[in-house]
C-alpha positions, -999 to 999 in steps of 0.1 A, spaced: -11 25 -76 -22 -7 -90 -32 -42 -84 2 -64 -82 -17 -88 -103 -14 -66 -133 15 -68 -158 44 -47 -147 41 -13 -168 72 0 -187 61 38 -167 58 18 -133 95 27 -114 101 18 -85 71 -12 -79 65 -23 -42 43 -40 -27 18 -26 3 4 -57 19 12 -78 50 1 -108 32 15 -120 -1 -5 -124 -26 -25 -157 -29 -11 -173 -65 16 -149 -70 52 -160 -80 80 -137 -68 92 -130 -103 61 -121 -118 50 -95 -92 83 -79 -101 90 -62 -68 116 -39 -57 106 -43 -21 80 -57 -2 68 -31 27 46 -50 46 53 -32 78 31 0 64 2 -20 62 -26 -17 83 -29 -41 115 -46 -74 112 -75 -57 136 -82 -30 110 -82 -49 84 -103 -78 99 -129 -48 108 -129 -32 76 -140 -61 57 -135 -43 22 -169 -26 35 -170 9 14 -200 18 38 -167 18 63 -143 33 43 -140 71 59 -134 53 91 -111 30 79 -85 56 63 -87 77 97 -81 50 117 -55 38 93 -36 69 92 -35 70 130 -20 38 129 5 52 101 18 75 129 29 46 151 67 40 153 73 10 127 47 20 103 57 56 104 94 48 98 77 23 69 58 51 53 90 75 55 110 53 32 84 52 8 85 87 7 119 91 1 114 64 -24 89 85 -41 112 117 -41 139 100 -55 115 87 -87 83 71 -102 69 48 -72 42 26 -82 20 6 -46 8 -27 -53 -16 -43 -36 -40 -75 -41 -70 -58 -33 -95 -62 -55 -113 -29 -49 -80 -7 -52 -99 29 -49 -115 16 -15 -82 -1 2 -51 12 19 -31 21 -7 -54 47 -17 -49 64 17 -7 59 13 -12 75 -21 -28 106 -6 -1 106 22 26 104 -2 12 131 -22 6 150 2 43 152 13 56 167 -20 
């Protein structure tokens, strides 16, 4: 996991990104992707409500991951599993405060999957 605004990493695999919004200021080629999975991203709603709050961070990865059980993001967050089984899968995201965001919470799902 990593912020798509880094350099791509020679140990990074398979690089997609997690958000339903591209990146502000980021050209296609340099963010390197090999997909763009905006349908496992969390609804407008949460997001709005979370604010990037870490006070409301416990409540934003439940909620989230009851939302990651819904039909589209569930299918979503099944090809990123079989993305990760088949190799090195890296999440990008634009969020500034990565260990507070939603692609924490998909790494832990994806982990705990293995």
């Amino acid at each position: 996991m990593r912020r798509v605004y880094d350099e791509p990493g020679p140990d990074d695999g398979a690089r997609v990104l997690v958000d339903r919004i591209w990146p502000r200021g980021m050209r296609k080629e340099r963010a390197a992707l090999d997909e763009w999975a905006k349908d496992v991203a969390p609804s407008d709603e949460l997001r709005r409500w979370y604010g990037h709050d870490p006070g409301r961070y416990a409540d934003f990865a439940r909620r989230y991951r009851v939302e990651l059980a819904e039909s589209g993001r569930a299918q979503a967050l099944a090809r990123l599993r079989d993305r990760a089984a088949s190799g090195r899968l890296t999440l990008l995201t634009a969020t500034r405060n990565v260990d507070h965001s939603h692609a924490t919470v998909l790494t832990v799902e994806l982990s705990e999957s293995d």
